[in-house]
C-alpha positions as CSV (number, residue, x, y, z in Angstrom):
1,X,5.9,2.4,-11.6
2,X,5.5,2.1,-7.7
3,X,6.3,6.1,-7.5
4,X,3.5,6.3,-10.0
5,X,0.7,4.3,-8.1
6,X,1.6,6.0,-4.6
7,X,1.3,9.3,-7.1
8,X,-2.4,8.8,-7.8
9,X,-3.4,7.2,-4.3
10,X,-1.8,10.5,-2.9
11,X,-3.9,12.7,-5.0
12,X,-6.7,10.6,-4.8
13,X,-6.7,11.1,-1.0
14,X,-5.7,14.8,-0.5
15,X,-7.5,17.4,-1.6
16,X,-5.0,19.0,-3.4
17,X,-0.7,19.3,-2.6
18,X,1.6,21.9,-3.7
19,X,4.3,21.1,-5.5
20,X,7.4,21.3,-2.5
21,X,5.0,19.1,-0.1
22,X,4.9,16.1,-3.1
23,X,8.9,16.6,-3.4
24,X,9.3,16.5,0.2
25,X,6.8,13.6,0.7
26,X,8.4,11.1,-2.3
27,X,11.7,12.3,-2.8
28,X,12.8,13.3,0.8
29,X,16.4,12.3,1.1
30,X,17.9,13.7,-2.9
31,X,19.1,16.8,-3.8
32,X,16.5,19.3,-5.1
33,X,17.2,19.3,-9.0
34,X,17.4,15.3,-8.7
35,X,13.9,15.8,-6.9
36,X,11.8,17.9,-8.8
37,X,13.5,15.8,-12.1
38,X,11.6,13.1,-10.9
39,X,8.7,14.8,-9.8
40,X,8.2,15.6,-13.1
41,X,9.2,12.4,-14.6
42,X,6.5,10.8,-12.1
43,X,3.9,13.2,-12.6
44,X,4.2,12.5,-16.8
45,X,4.1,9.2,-16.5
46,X,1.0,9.2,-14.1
47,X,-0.7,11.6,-15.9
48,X,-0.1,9.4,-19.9
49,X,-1.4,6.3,-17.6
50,X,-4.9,8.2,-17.6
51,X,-7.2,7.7,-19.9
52,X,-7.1,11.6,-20.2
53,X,-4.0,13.3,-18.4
54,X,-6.7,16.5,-18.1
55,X,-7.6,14.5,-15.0
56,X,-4.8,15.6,-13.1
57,X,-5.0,19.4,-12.4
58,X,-2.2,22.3,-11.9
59,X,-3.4,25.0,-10.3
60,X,-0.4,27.5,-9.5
61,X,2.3,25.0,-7.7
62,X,-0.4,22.8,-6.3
63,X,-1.8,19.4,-8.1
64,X,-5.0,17.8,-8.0
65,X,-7.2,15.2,-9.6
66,X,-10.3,16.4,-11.1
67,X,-12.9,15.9,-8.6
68,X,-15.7,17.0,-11.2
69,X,-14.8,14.2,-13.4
70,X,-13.1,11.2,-10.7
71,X,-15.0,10.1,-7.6
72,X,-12.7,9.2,-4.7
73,X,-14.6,6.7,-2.9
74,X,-11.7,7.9,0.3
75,X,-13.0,11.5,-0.3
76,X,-16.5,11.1,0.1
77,X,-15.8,9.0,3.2
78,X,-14.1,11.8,4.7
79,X,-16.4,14.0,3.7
80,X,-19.5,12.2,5.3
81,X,-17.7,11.3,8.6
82,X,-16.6,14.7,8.7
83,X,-20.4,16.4,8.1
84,X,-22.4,13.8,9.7
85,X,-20.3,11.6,12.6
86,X,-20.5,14.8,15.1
87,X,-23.8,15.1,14.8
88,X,-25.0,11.8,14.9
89,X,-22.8,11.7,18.2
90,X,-24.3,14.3,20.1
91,X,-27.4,12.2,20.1
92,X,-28.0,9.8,22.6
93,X,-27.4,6.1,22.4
94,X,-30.9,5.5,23.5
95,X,-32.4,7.7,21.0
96,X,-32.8,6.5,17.2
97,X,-31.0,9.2,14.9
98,X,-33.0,11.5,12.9
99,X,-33.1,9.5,9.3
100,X,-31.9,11.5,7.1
101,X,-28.5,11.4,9.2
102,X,-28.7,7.5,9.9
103,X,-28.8,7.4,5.8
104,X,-25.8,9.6,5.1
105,X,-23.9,7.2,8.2
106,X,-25.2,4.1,6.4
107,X,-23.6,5.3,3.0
108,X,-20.1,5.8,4.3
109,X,-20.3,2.4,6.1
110,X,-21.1,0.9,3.0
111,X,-18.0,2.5,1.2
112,X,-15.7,0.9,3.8
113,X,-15.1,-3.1,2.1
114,X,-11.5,-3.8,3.4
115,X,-10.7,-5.0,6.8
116,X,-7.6,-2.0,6.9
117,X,-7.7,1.0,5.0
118,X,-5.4,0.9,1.9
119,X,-4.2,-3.0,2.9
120,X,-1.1,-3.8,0.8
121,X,0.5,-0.1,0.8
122,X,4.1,0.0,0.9
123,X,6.1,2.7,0.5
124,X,9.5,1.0,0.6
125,X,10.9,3.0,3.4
126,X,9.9,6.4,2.0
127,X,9.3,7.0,5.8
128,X,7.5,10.0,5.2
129,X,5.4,9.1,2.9
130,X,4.5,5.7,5.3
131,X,4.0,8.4,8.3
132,X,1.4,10.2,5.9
133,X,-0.1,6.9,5.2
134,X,-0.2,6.0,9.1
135,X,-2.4,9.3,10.2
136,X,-4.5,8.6,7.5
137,X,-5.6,5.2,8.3
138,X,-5.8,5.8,11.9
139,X,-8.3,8.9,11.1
140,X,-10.2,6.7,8.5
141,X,-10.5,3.6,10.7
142,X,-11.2,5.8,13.8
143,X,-14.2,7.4,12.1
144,X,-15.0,4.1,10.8
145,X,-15.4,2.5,13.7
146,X,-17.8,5.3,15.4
147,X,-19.6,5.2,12.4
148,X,-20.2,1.7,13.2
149,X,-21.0,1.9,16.5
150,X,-23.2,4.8,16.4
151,X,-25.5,2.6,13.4
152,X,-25.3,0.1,16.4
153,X,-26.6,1.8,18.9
154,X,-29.0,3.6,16.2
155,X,-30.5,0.1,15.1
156,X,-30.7,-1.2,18.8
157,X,-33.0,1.9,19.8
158,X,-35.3,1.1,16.7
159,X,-35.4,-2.5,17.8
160,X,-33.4,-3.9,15.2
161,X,-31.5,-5.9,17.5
162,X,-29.9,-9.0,15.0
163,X,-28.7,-5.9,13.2
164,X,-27.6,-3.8,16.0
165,X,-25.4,-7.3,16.7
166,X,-24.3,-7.6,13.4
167,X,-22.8,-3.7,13.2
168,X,-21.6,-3.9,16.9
169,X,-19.5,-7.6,15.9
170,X,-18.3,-5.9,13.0
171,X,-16.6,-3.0,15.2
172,X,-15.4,-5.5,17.3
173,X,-13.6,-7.5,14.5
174,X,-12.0,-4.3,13.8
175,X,-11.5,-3.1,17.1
176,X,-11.0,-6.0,19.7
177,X,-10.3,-3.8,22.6
């Protein structure tokens, strides 16, 4: 059941992953027929958990869910900090951001609701799969944080100052020093 659950977060985070990669990443340390046994064992179980195993996609030797027909809340995080953080930081602190851009920072703020990304995820010593896990929350809570800080700065040159506060405590409480 675990195997199963870290299954789906993995493809709901990741694009897409190839067949070996999975293997490598859950079942690191058995023999290759043992492996791919229970990849397939996993991947059958996850899959009748759906409401319709359609949801996970083979295409070739990678897997995939259907992004068409399940919103990752993780993706379009990602997606936003990676379209819009760069920008918005090439703009002056001083300067209010275009809006259009404040919006689209505002919207992957408000997708962030935990203190940690993923709090409570244990991989029970699958160390690669914890590594994975690792990168992942230090690139989601990195880009969190700017996000933050940039709306800070952003409501403090419009002269929203309680809320430039409010969004500059708030990346404090997350990131102290």
């Amino acid at each position: 059941r675990r195997a199963v659950r870290n299954l789906l977060f993995y493809l709901a985070c990741q694009p897409d992953a190839d067949r070996a990669s999975l293997i490598n990443l859950f079942w690191p340390e058995v023999n290759d027929d043992y492996a791919r046994r229970q990849f397939r064992f996993t991947l059958g179980k996850l899959r009748s958990s759906l409401p319709d195993h359609s949801l996970v996609i083979k295409s070739g030797d990678r897997w995939r869910l259907d992004e068409s027909r399940v919103w990752v809340d993780v993706r379009e995080f990602r997606a936003l900090a990676e379209q819009y953080l760069h920008p918005a930081l090439q703009i002056s602190n001083q300067r209010p951001l275009p809006e259009a851009l404040a919006q689209h920072l505002r919207r992957a703020a408000k997708l962030w609701s935990a203190e940690q990304f993923w709090p409570g995820a244990d991989f029970y010593g699958q160390s690669e799969l914890e590594g994975w896990l690792r990168d992942l929350r230090q690139e989601m809570e990195y880009a969190h944080l700017r996000i933050l800080e940039r709306l800070a700065y952003n409501a403090a040159a419009n002269g929203d100052h309680e809320l430039a506060l409010m969004r500059a405590r708030r990346a404090l409480q997350l990131d102290p020093f």
